[in-house]
N, CA, C and O of each residue as an XYZ file, in Angstrom:
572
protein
N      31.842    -49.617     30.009
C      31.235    -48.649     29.113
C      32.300    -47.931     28.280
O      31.919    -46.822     27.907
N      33.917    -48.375     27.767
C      34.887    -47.915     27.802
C      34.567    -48.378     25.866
O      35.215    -47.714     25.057
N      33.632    -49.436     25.325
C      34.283    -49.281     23.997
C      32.877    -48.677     22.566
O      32.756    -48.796     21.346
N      32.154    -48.090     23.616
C      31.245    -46.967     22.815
C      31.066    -45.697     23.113
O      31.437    -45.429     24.256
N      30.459    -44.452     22.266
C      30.665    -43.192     22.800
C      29.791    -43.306     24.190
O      28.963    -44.154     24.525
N      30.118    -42.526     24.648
C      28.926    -42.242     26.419
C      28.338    -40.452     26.222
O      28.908    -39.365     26.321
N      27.340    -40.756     25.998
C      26.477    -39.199     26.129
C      26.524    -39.187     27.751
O      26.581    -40.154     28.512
N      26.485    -37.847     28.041
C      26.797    -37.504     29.415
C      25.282    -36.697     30.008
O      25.184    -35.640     29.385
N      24.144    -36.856     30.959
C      23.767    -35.862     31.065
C      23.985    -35.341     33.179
O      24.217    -36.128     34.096
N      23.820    -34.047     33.255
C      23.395    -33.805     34.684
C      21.825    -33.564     34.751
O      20.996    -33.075     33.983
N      21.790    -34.224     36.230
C      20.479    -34.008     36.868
C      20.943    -33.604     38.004
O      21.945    -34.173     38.438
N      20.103    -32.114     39.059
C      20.219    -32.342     39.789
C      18.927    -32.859     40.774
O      17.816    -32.558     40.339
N      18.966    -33.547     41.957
C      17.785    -34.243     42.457
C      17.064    -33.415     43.667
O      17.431    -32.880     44.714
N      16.276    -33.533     43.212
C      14.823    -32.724     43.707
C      13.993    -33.030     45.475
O      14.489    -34.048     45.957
N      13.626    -32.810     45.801
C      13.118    -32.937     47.222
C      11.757    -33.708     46.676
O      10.836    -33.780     47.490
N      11.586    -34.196     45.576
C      10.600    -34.630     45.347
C      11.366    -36.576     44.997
O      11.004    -37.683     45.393
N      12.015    -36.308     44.482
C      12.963    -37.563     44.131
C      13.063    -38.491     45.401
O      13.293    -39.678     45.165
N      12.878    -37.991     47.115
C      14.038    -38.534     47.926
C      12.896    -39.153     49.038
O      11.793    -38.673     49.299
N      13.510    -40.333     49.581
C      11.707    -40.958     50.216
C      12.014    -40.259     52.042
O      12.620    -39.198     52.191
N      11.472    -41.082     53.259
C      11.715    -40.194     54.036
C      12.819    -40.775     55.182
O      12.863    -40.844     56.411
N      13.825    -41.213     53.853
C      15.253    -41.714     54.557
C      16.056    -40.492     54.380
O      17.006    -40.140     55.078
N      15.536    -39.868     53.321
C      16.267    -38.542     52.649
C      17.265    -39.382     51.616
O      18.223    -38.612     51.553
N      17.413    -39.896     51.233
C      17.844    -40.644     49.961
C      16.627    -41.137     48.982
O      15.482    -41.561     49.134
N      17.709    -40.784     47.650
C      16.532    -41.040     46.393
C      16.251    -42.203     46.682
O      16.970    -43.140     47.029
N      14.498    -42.070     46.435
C      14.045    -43.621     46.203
C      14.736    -44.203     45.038
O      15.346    -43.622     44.140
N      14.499    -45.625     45.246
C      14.857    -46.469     44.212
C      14.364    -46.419     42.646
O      14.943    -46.541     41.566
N      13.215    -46.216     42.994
C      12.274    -46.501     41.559
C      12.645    -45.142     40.965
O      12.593    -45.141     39.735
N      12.988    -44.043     41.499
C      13.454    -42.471     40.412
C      14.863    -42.711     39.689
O      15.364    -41.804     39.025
N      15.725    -44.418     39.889
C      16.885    -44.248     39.186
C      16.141    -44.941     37.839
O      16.624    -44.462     36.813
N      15.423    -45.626     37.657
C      14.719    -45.815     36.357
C      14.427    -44.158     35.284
O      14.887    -43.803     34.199
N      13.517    -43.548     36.202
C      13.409    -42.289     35.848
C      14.468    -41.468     35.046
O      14.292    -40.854     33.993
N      16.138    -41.659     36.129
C      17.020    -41.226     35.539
C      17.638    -41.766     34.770
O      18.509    -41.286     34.045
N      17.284    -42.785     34.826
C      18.016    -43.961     33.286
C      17.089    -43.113     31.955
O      17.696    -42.786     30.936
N      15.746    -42.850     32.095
C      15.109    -42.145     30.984
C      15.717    -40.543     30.447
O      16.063    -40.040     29.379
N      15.624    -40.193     31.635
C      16.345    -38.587     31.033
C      17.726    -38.602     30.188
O      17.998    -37.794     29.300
N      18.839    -40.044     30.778
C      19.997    -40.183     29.852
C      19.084    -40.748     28.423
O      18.988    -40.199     27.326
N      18.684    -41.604     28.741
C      18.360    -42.222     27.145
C      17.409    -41.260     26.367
O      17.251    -41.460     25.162
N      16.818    -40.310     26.934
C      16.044    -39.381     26.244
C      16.819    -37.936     25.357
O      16.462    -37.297     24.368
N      17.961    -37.844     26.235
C      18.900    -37.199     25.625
C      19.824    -37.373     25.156
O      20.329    -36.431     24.545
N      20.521    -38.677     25.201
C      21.152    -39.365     24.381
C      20.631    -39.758     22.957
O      21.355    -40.160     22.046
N      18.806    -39.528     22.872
C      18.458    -40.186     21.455
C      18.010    -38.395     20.798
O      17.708    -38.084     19.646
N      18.094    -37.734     21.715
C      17.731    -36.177     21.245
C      19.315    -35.898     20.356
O      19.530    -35.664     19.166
N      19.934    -35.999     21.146
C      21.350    -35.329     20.774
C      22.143    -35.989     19.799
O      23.153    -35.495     19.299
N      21.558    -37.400     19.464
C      22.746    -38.558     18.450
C      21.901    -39.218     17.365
O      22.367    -39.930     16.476
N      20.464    -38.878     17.540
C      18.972    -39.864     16.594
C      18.176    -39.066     16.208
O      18.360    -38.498     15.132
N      17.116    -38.819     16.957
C      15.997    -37.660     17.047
C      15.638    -37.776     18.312
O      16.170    -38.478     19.172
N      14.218    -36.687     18.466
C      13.768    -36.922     19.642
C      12.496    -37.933     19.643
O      11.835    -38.539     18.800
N      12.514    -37.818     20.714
C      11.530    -38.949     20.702
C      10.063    -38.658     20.183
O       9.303    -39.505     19.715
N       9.782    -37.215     20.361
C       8.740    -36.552     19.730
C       8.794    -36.929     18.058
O       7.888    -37.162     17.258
N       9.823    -36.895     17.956
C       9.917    -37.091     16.025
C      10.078    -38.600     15.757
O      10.145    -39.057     14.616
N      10.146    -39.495     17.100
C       9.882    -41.220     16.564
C       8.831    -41.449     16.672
O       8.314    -42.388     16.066
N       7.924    -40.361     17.794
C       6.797    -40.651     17.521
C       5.857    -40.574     16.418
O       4.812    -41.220     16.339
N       6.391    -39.565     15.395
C       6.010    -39.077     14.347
C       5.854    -40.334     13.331
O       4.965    -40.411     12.483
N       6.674    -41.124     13.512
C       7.060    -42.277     12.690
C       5.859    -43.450     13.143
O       5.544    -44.354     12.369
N       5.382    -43.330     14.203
C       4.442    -44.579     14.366
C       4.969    -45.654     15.062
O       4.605    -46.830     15.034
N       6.072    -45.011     15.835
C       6.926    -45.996     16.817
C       7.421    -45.354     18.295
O       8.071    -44.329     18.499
N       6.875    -46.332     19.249
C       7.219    -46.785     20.127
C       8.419    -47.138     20.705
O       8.974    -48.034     20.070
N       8.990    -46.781     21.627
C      10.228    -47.592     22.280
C       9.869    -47.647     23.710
O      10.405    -46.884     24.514
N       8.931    -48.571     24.084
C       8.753    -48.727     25.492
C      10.398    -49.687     25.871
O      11.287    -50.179     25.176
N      10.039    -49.535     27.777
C      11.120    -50.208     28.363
C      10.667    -52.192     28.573
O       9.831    -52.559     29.399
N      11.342    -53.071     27.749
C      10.999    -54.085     28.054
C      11.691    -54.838     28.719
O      11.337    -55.994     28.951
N      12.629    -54.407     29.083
C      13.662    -55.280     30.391
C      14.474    -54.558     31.308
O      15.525    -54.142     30.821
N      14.311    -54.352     32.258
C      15.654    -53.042     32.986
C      16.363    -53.794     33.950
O      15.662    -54.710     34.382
N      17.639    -53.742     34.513
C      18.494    -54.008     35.078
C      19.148    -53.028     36.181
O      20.243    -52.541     35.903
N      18.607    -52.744     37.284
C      19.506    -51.633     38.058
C      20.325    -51.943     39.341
O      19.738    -52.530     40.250
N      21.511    -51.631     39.481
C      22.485    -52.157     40.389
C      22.983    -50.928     41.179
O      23.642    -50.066     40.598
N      22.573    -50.790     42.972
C      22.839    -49.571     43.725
C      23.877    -49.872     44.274
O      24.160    -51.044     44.524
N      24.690    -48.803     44.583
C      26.164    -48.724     45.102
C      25.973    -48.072     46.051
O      26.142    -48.456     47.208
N      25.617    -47.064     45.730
C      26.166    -45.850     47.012
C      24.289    -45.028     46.786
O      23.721    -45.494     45.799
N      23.616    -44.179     47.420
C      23.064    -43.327     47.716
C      23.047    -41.820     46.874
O      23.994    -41.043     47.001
N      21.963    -41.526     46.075
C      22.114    -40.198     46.061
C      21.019    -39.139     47.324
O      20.093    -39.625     47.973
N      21.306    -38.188     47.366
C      20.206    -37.421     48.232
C      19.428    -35.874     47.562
O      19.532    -35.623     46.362
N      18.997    -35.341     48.106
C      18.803    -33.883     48.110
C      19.697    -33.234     47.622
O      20.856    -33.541     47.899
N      19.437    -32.197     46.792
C      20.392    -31.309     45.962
C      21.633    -31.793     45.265
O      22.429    -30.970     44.813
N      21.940    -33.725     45.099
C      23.201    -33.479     44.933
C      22.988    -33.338     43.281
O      21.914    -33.511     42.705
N      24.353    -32.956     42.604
C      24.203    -33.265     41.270
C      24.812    -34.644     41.068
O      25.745    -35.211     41.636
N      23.886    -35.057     39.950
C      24.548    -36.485     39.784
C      24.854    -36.167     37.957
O      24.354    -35.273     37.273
N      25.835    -37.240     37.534
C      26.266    -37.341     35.892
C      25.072    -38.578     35.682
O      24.634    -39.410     36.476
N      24.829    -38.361     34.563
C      24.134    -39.845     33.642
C      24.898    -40.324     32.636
O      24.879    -39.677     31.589
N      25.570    -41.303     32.691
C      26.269    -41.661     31.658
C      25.482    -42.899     30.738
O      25.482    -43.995     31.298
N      25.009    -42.854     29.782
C      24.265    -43.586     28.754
C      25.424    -43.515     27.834
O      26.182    -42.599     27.517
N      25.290    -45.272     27.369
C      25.420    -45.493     25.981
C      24.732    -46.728     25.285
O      24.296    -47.746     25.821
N      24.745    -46.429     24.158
C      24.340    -47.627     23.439
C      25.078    -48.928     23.352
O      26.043    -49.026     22.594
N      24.583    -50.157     24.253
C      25.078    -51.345     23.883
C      24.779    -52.237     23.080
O      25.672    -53.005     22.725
N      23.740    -52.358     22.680
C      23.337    -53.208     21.651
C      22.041    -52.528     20.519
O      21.286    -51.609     20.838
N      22.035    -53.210     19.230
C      21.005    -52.617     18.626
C      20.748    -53.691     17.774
O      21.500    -54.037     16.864
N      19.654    -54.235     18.074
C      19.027    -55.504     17.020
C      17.660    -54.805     16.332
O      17.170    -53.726     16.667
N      17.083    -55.889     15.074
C      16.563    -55.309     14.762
C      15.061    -54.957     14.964
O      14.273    -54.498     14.136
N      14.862    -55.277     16.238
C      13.439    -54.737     16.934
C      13.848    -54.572     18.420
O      13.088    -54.955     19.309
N      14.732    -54.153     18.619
C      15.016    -53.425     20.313
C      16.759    -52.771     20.255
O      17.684    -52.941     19.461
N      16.635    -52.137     21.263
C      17.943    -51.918     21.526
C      18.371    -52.074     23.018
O      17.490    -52.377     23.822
N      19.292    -51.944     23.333
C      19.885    -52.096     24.697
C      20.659    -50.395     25.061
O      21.133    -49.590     24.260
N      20.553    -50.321     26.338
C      21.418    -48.562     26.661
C      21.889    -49.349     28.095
O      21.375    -50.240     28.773
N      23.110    -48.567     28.196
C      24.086    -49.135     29.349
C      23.345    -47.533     30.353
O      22.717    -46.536     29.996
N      23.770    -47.953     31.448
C      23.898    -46.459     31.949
C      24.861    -46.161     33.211
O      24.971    -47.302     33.661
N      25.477    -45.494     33.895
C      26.093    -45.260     34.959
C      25.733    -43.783     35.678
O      25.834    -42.668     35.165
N      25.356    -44.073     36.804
C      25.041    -42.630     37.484
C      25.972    -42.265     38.762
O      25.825    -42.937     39.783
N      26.906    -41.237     38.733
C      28.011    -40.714     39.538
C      27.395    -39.492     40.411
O      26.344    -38.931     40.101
N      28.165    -39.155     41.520
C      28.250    -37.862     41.862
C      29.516    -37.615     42.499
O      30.283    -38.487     42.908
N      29.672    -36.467     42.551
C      31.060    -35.844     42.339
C      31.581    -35.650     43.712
O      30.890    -34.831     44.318
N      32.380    -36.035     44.280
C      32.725    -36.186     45.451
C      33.885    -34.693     45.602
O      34.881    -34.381     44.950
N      33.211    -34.059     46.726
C      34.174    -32.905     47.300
C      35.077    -33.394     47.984
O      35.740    -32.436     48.382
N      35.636    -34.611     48.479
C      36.665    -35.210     49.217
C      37.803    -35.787     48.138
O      39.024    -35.885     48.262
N      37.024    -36.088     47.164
C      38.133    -36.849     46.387
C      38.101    -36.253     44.515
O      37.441    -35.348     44.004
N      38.943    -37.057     44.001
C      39.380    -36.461     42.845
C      38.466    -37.334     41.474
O      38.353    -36.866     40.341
N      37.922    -38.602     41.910
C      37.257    -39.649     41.077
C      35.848    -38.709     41.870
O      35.817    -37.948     42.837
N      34.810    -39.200     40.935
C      33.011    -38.926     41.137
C      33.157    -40.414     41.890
O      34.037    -41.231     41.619
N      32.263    -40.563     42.744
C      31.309    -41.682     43.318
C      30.391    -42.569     42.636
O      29.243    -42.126     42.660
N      30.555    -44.008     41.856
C      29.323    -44.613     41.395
C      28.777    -44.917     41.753
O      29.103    -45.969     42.303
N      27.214    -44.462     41.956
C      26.196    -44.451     42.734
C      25.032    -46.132     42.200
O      24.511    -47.043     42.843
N      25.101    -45.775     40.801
C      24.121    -46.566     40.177
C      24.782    -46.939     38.953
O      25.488    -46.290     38.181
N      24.308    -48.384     38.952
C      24.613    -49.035     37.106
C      23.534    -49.577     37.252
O      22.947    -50.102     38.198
N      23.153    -49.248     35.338
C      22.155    -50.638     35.169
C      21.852    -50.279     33.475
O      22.424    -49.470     32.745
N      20.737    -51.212     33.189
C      20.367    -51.444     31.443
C      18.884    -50.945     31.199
O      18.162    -50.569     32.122
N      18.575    -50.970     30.144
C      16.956    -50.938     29.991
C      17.413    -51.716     28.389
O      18.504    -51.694     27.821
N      16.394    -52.231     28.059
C      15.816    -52.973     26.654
C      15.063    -52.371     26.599
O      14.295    -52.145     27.534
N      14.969    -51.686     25.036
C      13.863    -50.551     24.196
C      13.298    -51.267     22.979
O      13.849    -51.323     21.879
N      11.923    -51.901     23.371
C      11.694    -52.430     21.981
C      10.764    -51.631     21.251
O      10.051    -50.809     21.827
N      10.718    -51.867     19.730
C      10.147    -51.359     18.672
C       9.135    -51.894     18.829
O       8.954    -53.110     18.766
N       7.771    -50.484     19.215
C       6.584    -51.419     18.956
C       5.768    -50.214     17.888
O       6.458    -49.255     17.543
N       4.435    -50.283     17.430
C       3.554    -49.608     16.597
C       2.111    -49.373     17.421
O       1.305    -50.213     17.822
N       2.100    -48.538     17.477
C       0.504    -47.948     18.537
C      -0.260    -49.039     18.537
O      -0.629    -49.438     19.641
N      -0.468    -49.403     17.951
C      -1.267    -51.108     18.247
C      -0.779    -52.370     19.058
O      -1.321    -53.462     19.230
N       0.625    -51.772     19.573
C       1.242    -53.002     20.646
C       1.958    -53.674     19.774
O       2.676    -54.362     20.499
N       2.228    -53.920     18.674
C       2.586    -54.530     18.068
C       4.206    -54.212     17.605
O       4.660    -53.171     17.130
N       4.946    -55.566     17.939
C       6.752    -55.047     18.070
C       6.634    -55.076     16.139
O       5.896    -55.701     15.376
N       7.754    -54.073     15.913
C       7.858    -53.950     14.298
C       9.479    -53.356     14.370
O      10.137    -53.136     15.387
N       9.791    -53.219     13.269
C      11.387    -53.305     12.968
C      11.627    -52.191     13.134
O      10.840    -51.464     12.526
N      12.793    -51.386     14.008
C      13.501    -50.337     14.501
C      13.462    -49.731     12.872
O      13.741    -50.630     12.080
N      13.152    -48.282     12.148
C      13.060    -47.934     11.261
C      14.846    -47.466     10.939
O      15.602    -46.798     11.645
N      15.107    -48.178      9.495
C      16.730    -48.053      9.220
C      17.496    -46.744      9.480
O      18.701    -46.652      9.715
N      16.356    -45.478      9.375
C      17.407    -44.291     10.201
C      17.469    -44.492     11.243
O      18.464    -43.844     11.566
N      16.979    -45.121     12.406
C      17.514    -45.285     13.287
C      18.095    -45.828     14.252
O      18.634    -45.613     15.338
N      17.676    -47.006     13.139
C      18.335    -48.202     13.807
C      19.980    -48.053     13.114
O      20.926    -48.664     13.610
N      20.097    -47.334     12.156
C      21.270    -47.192     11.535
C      22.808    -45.712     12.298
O      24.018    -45.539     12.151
N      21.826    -45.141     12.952
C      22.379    -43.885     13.823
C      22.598    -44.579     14.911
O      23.688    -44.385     15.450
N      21.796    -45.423     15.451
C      21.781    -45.920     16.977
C      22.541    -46.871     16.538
O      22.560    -47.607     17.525
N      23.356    -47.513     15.537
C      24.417    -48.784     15.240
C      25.614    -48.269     15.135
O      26.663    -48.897     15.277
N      25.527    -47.338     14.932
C      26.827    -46.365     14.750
C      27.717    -45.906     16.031
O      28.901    -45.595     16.159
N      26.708    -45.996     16.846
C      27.357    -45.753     18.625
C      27.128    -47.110     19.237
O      27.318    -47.202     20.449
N      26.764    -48.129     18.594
C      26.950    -49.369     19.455
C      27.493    -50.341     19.279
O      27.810    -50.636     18.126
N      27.848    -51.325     20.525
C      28.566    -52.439     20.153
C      28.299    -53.420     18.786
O      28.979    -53.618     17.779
N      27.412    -53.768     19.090
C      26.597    -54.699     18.199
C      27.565    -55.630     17.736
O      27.233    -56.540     16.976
């Protein structure tokens, strides 16, 4: 994730997040893949409230998630999102999720993984990423 910008966000995780191993379930790191990419497109595009405005869609059409280590109860974790790819009816977001280790001087990588965001139109129908933003979201990505 070293040759595009990385929007950073914190979450911390909830007693609602964690199944009854006391570790986050699996399916809430999707969740947290959304809060990075939701604020990553707030803070560098628009929000998503204002793509909606546009008559577009960015559902998730492919995700990729890879567990390392465990998060639990109260910890804080980082979201690291960036943009890896941007074609012209989807995009790709990298993500990495850390927590900060009181023993050591590096954070802990807990979670990697991807999501594919394609361009669709309230009718289901995939249509072309609109040039502001497919042009903002090219600007932070590999492509």
């Amino acid at each position: 994730m070293a040759d595009s910008p990385i929007h950073t966000t914190s979450y911390r995780v909830i007693y609602g997040d964690t199944d009854a191993a006391g570790v986050v379930y699996y399916a809430n790191y999707l969740k947290y893949f959304e809060i990075g990419r939701t604020e990553l497109m707030r803070d560098w595009v628009m929000s998503y409230k204002e793509i909606e405005k546009l008559d577009i869609i960015l559902p998730v059409s492919e995700c990729y998630t890879r567990f390392k280590a465990p998060a639990h109860y109260d910890d804080l974790l980082t979201i690291e999102t960036e943009v890896a790819e941007v074609k012209k009816y989807s995009c790709r977001f990298n993500y990495r999720i850390y927590r900060k280790e009181e023993a050591g001087p590096r954070p802990l990588l807990l979670v990697k993984g991807y999501t594919v965001n394609a361009s669709i139109n309230r009718e289901g129908k995939l249509v072309q990423l609109p040039q502001e933003i497919h042009s903002k979201l090219a600007g932070f990505g590999k492509n």
